[in-house]
N, C-alpha and C positions, 0 to 999 in steps of 0.2 A: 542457507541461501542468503544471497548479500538483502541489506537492509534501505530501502530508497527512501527519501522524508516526502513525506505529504502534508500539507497545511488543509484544516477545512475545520469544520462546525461540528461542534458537541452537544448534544440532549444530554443530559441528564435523567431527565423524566422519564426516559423509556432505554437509552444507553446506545443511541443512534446517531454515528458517526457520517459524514457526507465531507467527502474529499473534495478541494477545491481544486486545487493545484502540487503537481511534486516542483519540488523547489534545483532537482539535480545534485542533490547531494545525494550519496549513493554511501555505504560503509562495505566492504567489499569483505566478503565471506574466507575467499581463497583458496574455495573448492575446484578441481581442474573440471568437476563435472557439474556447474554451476552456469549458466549461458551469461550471465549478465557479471560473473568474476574478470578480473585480469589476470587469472588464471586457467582461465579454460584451454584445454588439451585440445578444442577442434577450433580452434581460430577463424582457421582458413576456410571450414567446411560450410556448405552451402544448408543443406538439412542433417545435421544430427542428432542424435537422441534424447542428448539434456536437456532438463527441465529448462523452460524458461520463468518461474513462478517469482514476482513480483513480491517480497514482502516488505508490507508497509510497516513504514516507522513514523507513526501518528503525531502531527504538532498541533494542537486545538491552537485556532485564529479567534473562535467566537465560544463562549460558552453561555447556552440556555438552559435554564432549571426549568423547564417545560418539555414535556413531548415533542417531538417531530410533527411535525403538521401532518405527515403520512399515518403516521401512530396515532395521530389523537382524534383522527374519522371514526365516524362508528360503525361500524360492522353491520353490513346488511342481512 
């Protein structure tokens, strides 16, 4: 699947990623059954079958040596 870049915030303390923004740059797979290639075989088609699955290509913006504020609650 093509590779799209995301910029956002890194934990360390717990290994908790938080996307800010994708930036539009995309690395393009080249699969025809790919939805997000510039090779996909159904261009034109309105609903087909392939996958549309987003895989991120992680840029840390901010890195913290602490948990996540979600992670670092304490369990009720």
């Amino acid at each position: 699947m093509c590779l799209h870049e995301i910029v956002g915030d890194y934990w360390t303390g717990c290994g908790h990623f938080h996307g800010r923004y994708f930036t539009g740059v995309t690395s393009d797979c080249g699969s025809s059954r790919c939805k997000t290639s510039a090779s996909h075989m159904h261009k034109t088609a309105r609903n087909c079958g392939c996958p549309s699955v987003v895989t991120e290509d992680r840029r840390v913006q901010n890195l913290y040596r602490t948990p996540h504020p979600d992670c670092a609650r304490p369990s009720r």
